[in-house]
LODRENFI-651230 format. One record per residue (C-alpha): residue number from 1; residue in one letter; x, z, y. Coordinates in nm, 2 decimals. Layout:
BEGIN
<NUM, 'A', <X, Z, Y>>,
...
//
This chain:
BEGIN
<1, 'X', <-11.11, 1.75, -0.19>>,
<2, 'X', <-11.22, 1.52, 0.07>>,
<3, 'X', <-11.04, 1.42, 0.41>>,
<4, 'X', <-11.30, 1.59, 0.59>>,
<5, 'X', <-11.33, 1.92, 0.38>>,
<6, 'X', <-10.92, 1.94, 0.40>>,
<7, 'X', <-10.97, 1.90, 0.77>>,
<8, 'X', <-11.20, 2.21, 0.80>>,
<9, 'X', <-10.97, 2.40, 0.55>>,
<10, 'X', <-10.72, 2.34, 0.76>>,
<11, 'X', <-10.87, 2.45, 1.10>>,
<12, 'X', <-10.96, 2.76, 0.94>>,
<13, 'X', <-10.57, 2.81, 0.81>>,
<14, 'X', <-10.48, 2.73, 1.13>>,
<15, 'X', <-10.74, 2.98, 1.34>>,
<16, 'X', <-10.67, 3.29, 1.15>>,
<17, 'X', <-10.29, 3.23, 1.14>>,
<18, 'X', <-10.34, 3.21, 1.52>>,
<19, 'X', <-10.57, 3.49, 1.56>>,
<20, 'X', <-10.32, 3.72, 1.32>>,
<21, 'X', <-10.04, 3.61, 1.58>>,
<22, 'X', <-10.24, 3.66, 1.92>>,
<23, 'X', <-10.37, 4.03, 1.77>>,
<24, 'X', <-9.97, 4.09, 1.70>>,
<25, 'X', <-9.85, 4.02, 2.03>>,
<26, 'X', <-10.11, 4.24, 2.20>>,
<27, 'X', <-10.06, 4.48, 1.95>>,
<28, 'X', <-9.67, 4.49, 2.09>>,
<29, 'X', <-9.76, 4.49, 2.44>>,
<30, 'X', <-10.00, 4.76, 2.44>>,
<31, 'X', <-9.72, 4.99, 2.27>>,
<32, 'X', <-9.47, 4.86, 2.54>>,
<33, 'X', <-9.69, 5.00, 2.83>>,
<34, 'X', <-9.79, 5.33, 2.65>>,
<35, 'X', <-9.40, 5.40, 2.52>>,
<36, 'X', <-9.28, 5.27, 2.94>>,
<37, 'X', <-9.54, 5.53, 3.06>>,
<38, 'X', <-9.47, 5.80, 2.84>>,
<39, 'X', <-9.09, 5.82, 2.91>>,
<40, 'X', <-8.93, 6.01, 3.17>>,
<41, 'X', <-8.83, 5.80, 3.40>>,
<42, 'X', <-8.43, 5.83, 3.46>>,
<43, 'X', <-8.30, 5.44, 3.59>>,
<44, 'X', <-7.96, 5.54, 3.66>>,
<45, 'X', <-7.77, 5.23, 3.65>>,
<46, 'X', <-7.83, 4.84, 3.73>>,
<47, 'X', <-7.88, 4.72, 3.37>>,
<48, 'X', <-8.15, 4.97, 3.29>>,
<49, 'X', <-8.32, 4.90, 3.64>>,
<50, 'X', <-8.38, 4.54, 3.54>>,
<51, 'X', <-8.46, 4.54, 3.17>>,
<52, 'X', <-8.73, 4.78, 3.27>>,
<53, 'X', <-8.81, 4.56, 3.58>>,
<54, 'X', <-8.78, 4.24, 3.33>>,
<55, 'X', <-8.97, 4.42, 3.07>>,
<56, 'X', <-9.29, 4.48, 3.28>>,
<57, 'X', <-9.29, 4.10, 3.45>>,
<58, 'X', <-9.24, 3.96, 3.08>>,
<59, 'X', <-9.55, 4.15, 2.91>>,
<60, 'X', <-9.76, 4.02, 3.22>>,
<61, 'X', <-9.65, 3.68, 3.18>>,
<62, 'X', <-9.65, 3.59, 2.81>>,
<63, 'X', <-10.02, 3.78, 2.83>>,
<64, 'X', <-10.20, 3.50, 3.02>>,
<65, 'X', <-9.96, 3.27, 2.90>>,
<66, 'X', <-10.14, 3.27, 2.62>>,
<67, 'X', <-10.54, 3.11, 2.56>>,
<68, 'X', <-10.61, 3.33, 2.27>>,
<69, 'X', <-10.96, 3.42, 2.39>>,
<70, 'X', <-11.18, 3.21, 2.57>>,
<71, 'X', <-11.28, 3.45, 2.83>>,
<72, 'X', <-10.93, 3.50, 2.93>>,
<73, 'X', <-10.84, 3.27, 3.23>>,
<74, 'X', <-10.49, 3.16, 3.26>>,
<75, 'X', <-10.34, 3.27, 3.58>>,
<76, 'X', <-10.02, 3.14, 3.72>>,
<77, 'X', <-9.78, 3.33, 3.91>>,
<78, 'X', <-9.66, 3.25, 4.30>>,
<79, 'X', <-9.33, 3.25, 4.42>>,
<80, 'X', <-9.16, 3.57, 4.40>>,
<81, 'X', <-8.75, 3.68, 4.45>>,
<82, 'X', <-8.55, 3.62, 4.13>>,
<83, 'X', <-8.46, 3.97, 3.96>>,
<84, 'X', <-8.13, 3.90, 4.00>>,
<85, 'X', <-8.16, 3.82, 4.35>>,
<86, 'X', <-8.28, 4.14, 4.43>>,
<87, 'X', <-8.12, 4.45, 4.51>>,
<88, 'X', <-8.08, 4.73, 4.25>>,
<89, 'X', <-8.26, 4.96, 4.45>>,
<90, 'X', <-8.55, 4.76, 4.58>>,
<91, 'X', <-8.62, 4.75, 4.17>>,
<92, 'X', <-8.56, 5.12, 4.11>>,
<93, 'X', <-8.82, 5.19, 4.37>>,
<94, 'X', <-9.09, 4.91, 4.23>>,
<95, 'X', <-9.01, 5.02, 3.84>>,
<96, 'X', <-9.06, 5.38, 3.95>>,
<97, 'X', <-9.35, 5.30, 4.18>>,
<98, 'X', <-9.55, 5.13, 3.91>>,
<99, 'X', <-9.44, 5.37, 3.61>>,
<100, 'X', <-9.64, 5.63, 3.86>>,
<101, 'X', <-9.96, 5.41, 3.90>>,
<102, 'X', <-9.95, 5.33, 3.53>>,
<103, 'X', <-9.96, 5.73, 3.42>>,
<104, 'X', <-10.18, 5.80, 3.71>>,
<105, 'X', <-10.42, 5.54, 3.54>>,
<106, 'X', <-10.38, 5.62, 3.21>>,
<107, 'X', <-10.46, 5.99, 3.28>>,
<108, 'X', <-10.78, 5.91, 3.43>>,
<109, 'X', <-10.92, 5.73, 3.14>>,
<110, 'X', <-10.72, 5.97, 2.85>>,
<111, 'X', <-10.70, 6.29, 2.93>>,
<112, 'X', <-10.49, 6.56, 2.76>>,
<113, 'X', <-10.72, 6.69, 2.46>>,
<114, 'X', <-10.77, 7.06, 2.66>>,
<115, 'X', <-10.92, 6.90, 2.91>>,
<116, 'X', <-11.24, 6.79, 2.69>>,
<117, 'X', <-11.36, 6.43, 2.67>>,
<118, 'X', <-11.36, 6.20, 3.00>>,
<119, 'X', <-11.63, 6.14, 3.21>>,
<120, 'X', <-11.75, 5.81, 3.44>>,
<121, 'X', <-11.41, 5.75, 3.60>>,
<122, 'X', <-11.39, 5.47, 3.85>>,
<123, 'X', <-11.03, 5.26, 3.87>>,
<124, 'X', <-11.00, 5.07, 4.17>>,
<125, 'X', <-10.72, 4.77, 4.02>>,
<126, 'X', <-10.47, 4.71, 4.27>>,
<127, 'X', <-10.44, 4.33, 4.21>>,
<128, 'X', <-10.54, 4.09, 4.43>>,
<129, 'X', <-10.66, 3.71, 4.35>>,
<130, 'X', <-10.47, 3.46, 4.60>>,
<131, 'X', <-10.62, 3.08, 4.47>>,
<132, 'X', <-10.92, 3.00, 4.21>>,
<133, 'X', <-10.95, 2.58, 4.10>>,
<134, 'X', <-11.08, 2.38, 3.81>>,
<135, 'X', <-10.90, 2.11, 3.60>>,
<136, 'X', <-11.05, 1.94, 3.36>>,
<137, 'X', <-10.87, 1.85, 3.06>>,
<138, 'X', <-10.76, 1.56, 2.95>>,
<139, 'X', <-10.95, 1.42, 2.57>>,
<140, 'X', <-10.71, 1.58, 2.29>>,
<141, 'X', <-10.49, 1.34, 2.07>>,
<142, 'X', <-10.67, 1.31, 1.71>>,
<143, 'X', <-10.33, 1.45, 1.55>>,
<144, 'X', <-10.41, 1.77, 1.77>>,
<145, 'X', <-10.79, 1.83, 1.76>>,
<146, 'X', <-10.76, 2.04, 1.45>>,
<147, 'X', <-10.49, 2.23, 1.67>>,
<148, 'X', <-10.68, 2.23, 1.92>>,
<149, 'X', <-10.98, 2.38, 1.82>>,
<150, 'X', <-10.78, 2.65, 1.63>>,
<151, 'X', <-10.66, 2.80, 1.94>>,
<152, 'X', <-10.97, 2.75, 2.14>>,
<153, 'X', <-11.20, 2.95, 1.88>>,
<154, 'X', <-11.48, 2.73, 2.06>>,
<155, 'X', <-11.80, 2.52, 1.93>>,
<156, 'X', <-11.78, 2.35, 2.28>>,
<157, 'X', <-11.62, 1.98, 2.26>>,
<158, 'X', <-11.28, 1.99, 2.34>>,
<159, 'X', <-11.29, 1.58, 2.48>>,
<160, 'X', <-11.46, 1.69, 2.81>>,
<161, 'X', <-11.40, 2.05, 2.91>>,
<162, 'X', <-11.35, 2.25, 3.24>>,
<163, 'X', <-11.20, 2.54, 3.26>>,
<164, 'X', <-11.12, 2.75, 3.61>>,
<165, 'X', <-10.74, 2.81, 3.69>>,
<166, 'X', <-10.67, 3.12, 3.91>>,
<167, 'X', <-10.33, 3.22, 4.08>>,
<168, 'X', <-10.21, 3.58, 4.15>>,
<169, 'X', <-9.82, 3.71, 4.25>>,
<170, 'X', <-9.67, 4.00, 4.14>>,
<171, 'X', <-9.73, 4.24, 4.07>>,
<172, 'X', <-10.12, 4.15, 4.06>>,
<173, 'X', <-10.05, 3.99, 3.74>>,
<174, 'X', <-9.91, 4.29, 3.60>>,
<175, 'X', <-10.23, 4.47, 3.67>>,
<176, 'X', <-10.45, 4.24, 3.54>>,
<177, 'X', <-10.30, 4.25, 3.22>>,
<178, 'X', <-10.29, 4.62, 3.20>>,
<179, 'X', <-10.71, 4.64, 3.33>>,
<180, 'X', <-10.82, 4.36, 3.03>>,
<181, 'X', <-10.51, 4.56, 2.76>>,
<182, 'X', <-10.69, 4.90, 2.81>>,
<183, 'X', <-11.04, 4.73, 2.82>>,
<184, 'X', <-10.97, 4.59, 2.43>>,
<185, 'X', <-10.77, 4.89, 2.29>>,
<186, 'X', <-11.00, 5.12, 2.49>>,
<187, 'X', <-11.08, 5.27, 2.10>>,
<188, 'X', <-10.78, 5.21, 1.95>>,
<189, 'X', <-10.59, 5.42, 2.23>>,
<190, 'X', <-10.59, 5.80, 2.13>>,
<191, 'X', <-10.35, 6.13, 2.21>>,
<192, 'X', <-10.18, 6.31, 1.96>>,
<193, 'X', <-10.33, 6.60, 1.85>>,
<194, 'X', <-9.97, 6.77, 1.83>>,
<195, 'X', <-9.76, 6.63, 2.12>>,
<196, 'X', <-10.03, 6.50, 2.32>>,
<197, 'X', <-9.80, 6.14, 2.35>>,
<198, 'X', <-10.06, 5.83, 2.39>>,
<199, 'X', <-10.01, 5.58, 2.10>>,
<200, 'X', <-10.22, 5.30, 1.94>>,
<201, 'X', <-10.37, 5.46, 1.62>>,
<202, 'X', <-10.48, 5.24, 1.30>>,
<203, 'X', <-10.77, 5.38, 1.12>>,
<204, 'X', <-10.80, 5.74, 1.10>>,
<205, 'X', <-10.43, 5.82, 1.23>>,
<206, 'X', <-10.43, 6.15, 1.45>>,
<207, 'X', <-10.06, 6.16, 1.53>>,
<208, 'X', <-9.82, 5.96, 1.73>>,
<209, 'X', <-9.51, 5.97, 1.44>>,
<210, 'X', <-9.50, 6.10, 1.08>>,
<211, 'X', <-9.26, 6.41, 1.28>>,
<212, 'X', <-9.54, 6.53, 1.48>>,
<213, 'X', <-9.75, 6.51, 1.14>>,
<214, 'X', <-9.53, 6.72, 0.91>>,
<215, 'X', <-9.48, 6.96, 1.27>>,
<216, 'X', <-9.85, 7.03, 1.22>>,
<217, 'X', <-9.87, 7.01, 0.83>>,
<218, 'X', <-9.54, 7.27, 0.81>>,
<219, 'X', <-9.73, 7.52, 1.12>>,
<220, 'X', <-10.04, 7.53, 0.94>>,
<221, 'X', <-9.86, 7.61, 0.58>>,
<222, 'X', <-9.68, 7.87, 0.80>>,
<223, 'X', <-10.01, 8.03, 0.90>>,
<224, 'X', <-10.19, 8.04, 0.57>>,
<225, 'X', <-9.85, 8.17, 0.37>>,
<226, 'X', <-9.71, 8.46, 0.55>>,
<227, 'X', <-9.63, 8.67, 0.34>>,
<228, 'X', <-9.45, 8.39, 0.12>>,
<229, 'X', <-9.24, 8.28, 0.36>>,
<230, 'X', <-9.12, 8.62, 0.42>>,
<231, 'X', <-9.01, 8.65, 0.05>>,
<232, 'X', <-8.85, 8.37, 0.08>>,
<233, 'X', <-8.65, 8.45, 0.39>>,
<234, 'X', <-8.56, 8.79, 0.21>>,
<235, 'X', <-8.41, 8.58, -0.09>>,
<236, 'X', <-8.21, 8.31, 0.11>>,
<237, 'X', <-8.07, 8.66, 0.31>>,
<238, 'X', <-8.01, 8.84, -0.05>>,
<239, 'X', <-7.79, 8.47, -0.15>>,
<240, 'X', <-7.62, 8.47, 0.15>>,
<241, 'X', <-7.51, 8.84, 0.13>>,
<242, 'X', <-7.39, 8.82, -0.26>>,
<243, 'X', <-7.21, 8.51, -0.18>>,
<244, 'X', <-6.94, 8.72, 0.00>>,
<245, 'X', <-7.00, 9.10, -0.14>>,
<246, 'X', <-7.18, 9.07, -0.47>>,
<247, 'X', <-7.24, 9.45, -0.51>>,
<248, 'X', <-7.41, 9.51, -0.17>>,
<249, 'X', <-7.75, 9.64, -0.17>>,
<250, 'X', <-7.95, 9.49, 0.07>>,
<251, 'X', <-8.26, 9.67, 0.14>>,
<252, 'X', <-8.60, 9.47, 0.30>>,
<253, 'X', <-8.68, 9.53, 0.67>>,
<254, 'X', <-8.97, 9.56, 0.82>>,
<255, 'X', <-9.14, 9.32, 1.00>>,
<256, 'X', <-9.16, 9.30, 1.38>>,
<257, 'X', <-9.46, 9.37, 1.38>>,
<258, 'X', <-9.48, 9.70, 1.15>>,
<259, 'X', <-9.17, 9.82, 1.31>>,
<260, 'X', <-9.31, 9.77, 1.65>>,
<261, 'X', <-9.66, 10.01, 1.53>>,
<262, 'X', <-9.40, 10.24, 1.36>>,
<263, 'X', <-9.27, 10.31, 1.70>>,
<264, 'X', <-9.59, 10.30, 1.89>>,
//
């Protein structure tokens, strides 16, 4: 193989490792936000307070930390009070603040399943844009233009490129990552059909869990199998009564419902 087909080869190594990793790590904060929103939120103690409040700042930053699609800029945050310089309930009241905006949101674009399929809904985000510039990049070292490229995903030349820089604080960051998250797994975001939890499906998947799938498998056997499962309920009861008086006689009851039209 020549140096220049090795090259290409190993761009395209490089691009799909790259793109396998980005689709991971979005994969993992998209779950994070729909598992934060679907909890009931209970922050009873410090250490709870600021994982959740750590949790939420860290999806937000390592999001636009990273150029994994072009049209993503790359914002910076301003300066904002240390976690740990902050008191316990100031957090509490932010966690719980934007764990209410965040179901509020998600509502609005999936309803529950009995309330039919949405219509136009409108979502003012509450972020704000303090500071927009452009830097121009520096020409990339030769050992790092195959690099380079990989993460760009571009045809444009990387040796004299522009991009535009903007700046928000927090939580305006936060935001913005949740508006462009739901914009890209806007398909991919679904109810279940059984406990009506949001998750991220893959392929045809209707439930949030394999319990809330054999709930629905084991109800819908139930339905089709009634008389069945009586007779079995009757034999289980017969066992139970011959394991401590063997010579009983146990006779077969009604069900509820004959014995209710008997009386009627």
């Amino acid at each position: 193989m020549s140096r220049g087909n090795a090259g290409r080869a190993d761009w395209k190594r490089i691009a799909v490792a790259y793109d396998v990793e980005a689709k991971k790590k979005c994969n993992t904060w998209i779950r994070q936000l729909l598992s934060f929103a679907s909890v009931d939120l209970a922050i009873d103690d410090e250490v709870d307070t600021r994982a959740s409040y750590l949790l939420l700042r860290r999806i937000s930053s390592e999001y636009f930390g990273m150029p994994w699609r072009s049209r993503i800029t790359q914002l910076s945050e301003t300066a904002d009070p240390e976690p740990t310089s902050r008191s316990v309930k100031d957090l509490r009241v932010e966690v719980s603040a934007l764990h209410k905006q965040l179901r509020d949101v998600l509502d609005l674009f999936f309803p529950l399943i009995s309330e039919g399929h949405p219509g136009i809904n409108y979502w003012p985000v509450p972020a704000r844009i303090t500071g927009i510039q452009l830097v121009r990049l520096p020409p990339p070292h030769p050992t790092n233009i195959i690099r380079r490229k990989a993460v760009a995903r571009s045809t444009t030349s990387l040796s004299d490129s522009i991009q535009m820089n903007y700046s928000a604080g927090w939580p305006d960051l936060f935001w913005l990552a949740v508006a462009d998250l739901l914009t890209m797994y806007v398909r991919q975001i679904r109810r279940c059909t059984e406990c009506q939890k949001l998750f991220v499906k893959v392929k045809r998947q209707e439930y949030c869990s394999a319990k809330c799938s054999q709930r629905r498998r084991t109800r819908n056997w139930r339905e089709g199998h009634e008389d069945e499962l009586t007779e079995l309920r009757h034999q289980a009861y017969e066992r139970n009564i011959h394991k401590f008086h063997p010579n009983a006689k146990v006779q077969r009851r009604l069900p509820k419902r004959g014995r209710r039209i008997g009386r009627a």
